[in-house]
N, C-alpha and C positions, 0 to 999 in steps of 0.2 A: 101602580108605581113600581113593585118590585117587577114585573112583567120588561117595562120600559129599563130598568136598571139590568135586568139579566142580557138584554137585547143588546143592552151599550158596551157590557162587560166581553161577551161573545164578540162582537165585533173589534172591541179594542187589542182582545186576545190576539187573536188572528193577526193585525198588526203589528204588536209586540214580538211575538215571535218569527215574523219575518223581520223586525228590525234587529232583534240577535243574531237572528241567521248572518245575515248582511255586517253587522259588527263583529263576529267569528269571521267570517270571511277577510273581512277589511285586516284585521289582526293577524292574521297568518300571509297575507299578502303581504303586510309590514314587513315582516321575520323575513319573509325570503329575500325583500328587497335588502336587508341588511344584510344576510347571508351572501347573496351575490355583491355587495359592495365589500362584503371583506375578502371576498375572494378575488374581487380586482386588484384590492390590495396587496392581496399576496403575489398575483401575477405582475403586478408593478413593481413591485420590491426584487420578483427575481430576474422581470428585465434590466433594473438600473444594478443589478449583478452581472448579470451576462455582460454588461456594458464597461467592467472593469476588466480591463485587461490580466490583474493577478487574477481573478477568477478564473478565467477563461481557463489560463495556464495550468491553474491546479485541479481543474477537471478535467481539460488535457491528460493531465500526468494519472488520473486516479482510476478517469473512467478508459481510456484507452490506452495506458500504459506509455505514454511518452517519456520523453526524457531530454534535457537542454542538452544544444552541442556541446562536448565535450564532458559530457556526462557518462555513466556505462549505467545503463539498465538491467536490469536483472527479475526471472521471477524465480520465488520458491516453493519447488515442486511436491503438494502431498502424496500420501502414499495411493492415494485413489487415481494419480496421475494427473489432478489437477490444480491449477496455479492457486495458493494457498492466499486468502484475503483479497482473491479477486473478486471483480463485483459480479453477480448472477447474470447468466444470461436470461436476454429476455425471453418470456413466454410465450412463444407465439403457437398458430395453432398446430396440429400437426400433421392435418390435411388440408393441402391448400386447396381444395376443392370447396372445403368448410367457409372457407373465408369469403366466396364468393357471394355477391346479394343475388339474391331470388328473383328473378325477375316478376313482372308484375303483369297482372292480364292483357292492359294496354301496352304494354314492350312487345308482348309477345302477340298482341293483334297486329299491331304497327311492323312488324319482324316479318306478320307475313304475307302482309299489304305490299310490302316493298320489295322480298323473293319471289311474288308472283310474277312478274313479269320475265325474268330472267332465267335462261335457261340452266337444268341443272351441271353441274362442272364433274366433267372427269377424273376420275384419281385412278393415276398411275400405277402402276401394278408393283411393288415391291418385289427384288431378285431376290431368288431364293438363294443364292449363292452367292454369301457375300467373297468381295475382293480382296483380298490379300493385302498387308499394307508395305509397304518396303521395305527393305531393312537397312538400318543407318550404322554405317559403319564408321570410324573414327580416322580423320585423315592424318598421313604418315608426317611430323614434323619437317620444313624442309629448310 
């Protein structure tokens, strides 16, 4: 009898713990599904802003420096030489080489699937001397 009871337990085991598994899973699938619905939320919140026209204007004015007609704009210059409570510039990279994606095996088998047939292209020969540019001179008032 215990023989038959250890056999049921072992097997029930093994179910069990794949029903946790699957209920941790289901649980953390939940959270994200909430996670991304409040982030709709928040992206909807900042479209029905974008949507109001004072917004517009005073991100206008904050993040690009505008100003209404008849206005005078002005920025105030720190000693670092730059406009003081301006907003950062963005970060981008600083080799734009960087920024380029990587091609992938299949681009680059395809890339030369499609060069084969065509013949290679000449490149012209750069002068070694460059031309002169003209000089501009200021016409006489008449």
């Amino acid at each position: 009898m215990l023989l038959v009871l250890g056999a049921l337990v072992v097997s029930y085991a093994q179910s069990l713990r794949v029903w946790f598994d699957q209920h941790q899973q289901i649980s953390a699938l939940q959270q994200e599904i909430q996670d991304r619905e409040k982030r709709v939320n928040q992206l909807d919140d900042e479209i029905a802003r974008w949507n109001d026209d004072a917004y517009v204007r005073a991100q206008a004015r904050q993040r690009l420096g505008w100003v209404m007609p008849g206005e005078v704009g002005y920025r105030v210059i720190g000693a670092d030489g730059k406009p003081v409570g301006a907003p950062p510039e963005p970060a981008g990279p600083v080799d734009p080489a960087a920024d380029k994606q990587v091609p992938t095996w299949y681009t680059k088998l395809w890339g030369s699937v499609q060069g084969a047939g065509k013949p290679a292209q000449q490149v012209a020969p750069t002068p070694t001397k460059p031309t002169p540019k003209p000089i501009l001179t200021p016409k006489a008032n008449r």
